[in-house]
C-alpha positions in Angstrom: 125.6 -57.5 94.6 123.7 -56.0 91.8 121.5 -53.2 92.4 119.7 -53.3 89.2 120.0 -54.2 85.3 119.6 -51.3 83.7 120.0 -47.5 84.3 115.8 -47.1 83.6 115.5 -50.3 86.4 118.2 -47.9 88.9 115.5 -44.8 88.3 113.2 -46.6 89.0 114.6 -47.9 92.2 115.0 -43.9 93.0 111.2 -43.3 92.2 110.5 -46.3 95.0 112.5 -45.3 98.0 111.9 -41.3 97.7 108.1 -42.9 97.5 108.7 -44.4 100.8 110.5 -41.6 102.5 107.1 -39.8 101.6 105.3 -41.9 104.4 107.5 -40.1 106.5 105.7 -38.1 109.2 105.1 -34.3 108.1 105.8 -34.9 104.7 102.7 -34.7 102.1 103.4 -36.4 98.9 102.1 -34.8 96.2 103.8 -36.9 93.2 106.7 -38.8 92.3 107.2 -38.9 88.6 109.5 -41.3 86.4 110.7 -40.2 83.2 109.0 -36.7 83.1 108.9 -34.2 80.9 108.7 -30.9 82.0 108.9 -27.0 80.2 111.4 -24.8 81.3 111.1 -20.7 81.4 113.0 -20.7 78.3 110.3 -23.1 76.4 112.3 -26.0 76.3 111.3 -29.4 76.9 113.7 -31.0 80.3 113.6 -34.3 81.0 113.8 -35.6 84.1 114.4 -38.8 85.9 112.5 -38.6 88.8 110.6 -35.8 89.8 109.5 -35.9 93.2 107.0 -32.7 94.3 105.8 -32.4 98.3 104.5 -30.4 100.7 105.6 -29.5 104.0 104.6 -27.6 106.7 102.2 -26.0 104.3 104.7 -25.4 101.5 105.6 -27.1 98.3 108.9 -28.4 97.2 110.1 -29.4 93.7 113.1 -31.7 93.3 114.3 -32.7 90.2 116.2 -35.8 90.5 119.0 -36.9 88.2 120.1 -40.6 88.4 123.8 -41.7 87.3 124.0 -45.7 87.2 127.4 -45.6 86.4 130.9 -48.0 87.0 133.0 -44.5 88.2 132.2 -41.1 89.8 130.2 -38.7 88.3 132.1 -35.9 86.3 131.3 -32.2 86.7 129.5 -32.2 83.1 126.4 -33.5 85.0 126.3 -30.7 88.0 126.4 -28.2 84.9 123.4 -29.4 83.8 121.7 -29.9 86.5 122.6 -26.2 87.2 121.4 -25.5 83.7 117.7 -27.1 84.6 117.3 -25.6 88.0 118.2 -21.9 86.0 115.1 -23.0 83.4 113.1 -24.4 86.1 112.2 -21.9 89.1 111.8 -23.0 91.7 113.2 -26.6 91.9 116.0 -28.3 93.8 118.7 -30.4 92.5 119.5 -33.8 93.3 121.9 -36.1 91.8 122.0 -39.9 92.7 124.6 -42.2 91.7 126.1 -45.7 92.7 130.1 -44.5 92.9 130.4 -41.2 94.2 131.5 -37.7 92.7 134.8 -36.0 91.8 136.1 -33.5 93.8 135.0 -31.1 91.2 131.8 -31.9 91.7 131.1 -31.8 95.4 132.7 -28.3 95.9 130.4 -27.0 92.3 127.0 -28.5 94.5 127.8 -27.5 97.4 128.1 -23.3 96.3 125.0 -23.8 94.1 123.5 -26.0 96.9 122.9 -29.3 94.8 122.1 -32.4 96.9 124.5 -35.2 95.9 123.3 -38.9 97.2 124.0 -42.4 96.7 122.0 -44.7 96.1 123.9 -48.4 96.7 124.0 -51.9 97.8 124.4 -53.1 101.4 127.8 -52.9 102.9 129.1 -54.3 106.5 130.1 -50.6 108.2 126.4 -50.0 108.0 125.9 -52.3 110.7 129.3 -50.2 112.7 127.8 -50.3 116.4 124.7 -51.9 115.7 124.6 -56.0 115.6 124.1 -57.1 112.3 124.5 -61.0 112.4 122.9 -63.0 115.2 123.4 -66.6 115.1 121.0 -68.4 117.3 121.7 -72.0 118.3 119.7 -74.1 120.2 117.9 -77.7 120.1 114.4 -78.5 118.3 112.5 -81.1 119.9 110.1 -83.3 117.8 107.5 -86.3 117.6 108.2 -88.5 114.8 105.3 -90.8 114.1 106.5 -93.8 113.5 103.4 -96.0 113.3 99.4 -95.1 113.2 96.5 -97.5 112.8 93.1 -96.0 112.8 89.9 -97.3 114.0 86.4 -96.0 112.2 83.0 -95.4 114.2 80.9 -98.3 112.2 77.8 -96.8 113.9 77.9 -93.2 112.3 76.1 -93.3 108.9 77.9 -91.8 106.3 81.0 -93.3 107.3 79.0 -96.9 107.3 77.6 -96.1 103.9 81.3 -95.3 103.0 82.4 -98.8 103.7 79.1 -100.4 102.6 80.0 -99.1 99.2 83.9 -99.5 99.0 84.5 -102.7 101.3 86.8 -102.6 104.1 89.7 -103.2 102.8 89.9 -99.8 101.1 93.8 -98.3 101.1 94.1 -94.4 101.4 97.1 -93.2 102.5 96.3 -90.8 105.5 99.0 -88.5 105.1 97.0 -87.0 102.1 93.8 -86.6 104.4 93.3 -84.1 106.9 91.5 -84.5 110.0 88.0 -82.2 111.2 88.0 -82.2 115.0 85.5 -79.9 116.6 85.1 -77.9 113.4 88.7 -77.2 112.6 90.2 -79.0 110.0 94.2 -80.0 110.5 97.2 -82.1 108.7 97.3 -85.3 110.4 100.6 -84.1 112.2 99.3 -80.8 113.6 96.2 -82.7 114.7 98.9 -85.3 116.6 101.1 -82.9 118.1 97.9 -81.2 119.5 97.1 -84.9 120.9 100.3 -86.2 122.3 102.4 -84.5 125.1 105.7 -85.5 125.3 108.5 -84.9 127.9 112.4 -85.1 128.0 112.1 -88.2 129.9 110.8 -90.4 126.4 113.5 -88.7 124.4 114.7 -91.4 121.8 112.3 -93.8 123.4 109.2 -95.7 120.8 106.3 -95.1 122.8 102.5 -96.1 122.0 99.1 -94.1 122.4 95.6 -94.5 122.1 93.7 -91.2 121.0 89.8 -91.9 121.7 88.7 -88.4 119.7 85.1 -87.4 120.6 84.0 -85.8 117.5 86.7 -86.3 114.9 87.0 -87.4 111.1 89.1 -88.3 108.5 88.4 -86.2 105.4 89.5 -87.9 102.4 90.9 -86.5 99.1 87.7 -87.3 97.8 85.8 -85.0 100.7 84.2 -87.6 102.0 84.2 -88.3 106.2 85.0 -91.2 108.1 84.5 -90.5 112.0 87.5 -91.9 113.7 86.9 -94.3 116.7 90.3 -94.4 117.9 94.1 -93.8 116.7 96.7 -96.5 117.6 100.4 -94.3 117.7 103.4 -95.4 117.4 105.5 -92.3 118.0 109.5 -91.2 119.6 110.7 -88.2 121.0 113.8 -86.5 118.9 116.2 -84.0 119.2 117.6 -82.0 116.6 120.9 -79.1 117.2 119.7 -76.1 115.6 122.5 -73.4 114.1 120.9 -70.8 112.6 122.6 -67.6 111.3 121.0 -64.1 110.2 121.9 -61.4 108.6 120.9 -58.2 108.2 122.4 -57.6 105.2 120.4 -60.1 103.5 117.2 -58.1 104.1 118.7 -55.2 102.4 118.6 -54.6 98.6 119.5 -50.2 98.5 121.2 -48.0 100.7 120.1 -44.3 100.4 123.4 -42.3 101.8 124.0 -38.5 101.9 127.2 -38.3 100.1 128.4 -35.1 102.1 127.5 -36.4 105.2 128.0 -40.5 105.0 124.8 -40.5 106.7 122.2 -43.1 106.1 119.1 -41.5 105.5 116.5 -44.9 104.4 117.0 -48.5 103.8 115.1 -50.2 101.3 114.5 -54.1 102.7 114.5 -56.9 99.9 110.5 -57.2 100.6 109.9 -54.1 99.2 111.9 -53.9 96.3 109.9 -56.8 94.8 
């Protein structure tokens, strides 16, 4: 799976979950920066990936966040320089994200100047290891099918008389395209049956026929217009459907934020989210 396109898309996808973590309790966010420039001690110009700056417990943290979108580990070329920018920077902490990992070089180098090495990845199975991660559910969906419906109109109401007056009775509509108003709340025609017919196990595969004598009910046309409904003549059946459904956790999942030291997880970004 893909994490991104580009190495600006996989910064930008660093910028996003250290945004979230920020809604973490205790933690204040004061900014999370892409692409920022910012002026060393020494007068130069740095610039930084993501620069994430928070508060907590009353005092203010500066993390400068170097992203490596790369095919292989990250050589020790890139802890130098991050080295170098927390020296011109006071004040800050280091943090390098990649996709791969680091060389051996490279952990023991952050770990003396206390550099925070993550990765930032796709989904993998062992991050489910001791939780469940697929659950497949199967079971059996009962269901009316409508097989048959003829509907009577209420000739005495007058807008739907003044409907036929004008059109003739023969009109042809086709009532799947309508929706019914019944008491004030407006349904699709198979909603509206459903809510009318009760069914039990004992009909299952079995035609049956029902008359639905609505007392306050319409038809609303495409057009808008009503025609109050006298009675519905149903022809309807019972069905049974096996159901197999499978889900998986990993499909919810787009990143993976893991300390690289540690293996630990430390935040999960969820498709949704990512979007």
């Amino acid at each position: 799976m893909e994490l991104c396109e580009t190495s600006k898309d996989y910064e930008l996808l660093t910028q996003k979950i250290y945004k979230a973590i920020l809604e973490s309790e205790g933690v204040e966010n004061i900014a999370v920066r892409h692409d920022v420039k910012i002026k060393g001690k020494s007068g130069v110009e740095h610039q930084i990936d993501v620069f994430w700056e928070y508060r907590y417990v009353g005092v203010s943290h500066k993390v400068l966040i170097e992203c490596k979108y790369y095919t292989k580990p990250v050589s020790l070329i890139h802890a130098r320089n991050m080295l170098g920018l927390l020296s011109d920077i006071p004040s800050s902490q280091g943090l390098i994200v990649t996709t791969q990992g680091f060389q051996s070089g490279v952990i023991d180098f952050c770990c003396h100047y206390e550099i925070n090495l993550k990765k930032i990845r796709p989904p993998q199975g062992s991050d489910w290891d001791g939780c469940i991660q697929i659950v497949n559910v199967n079971g059996e969906l009962y269901q009316n099918q409508y097989l048959d419906m003829k509907l009577a109109f209420d000739g005495k109401d007058t807008d739907t008389k003044a409907y036929f007056d004008m059109h003739g009775s023969q009109i042809s509509f086709n009532v799947y395209d309508s929706s019914i108003k019944d008491g004030g709340v407006v349904s699709f025609i198979g909603e509206w049956l459903d809510s009318k017919i009760v069914a039990n196990l004992g009909q299952l595969n079995t035609p049956n026929t029902e008359v639905i004598e609505p007392e306050n009910a319409y038809i609303v046309l495409p057009t808008t217009e009503k025609l109050k409904i006298k009675s519905v003549t149903v022809l309807w059946q019972l069905n049974k459907q096996e159901l197999s459904i499978s889900v998986d956790a990993m499909d919810f999942v787009h990143a993976v934020l893991e300390d690289f030291n540690s293996g630990e997880i430390e935040y999960t970004l969820n498709k949704e989210h990512y979007k």
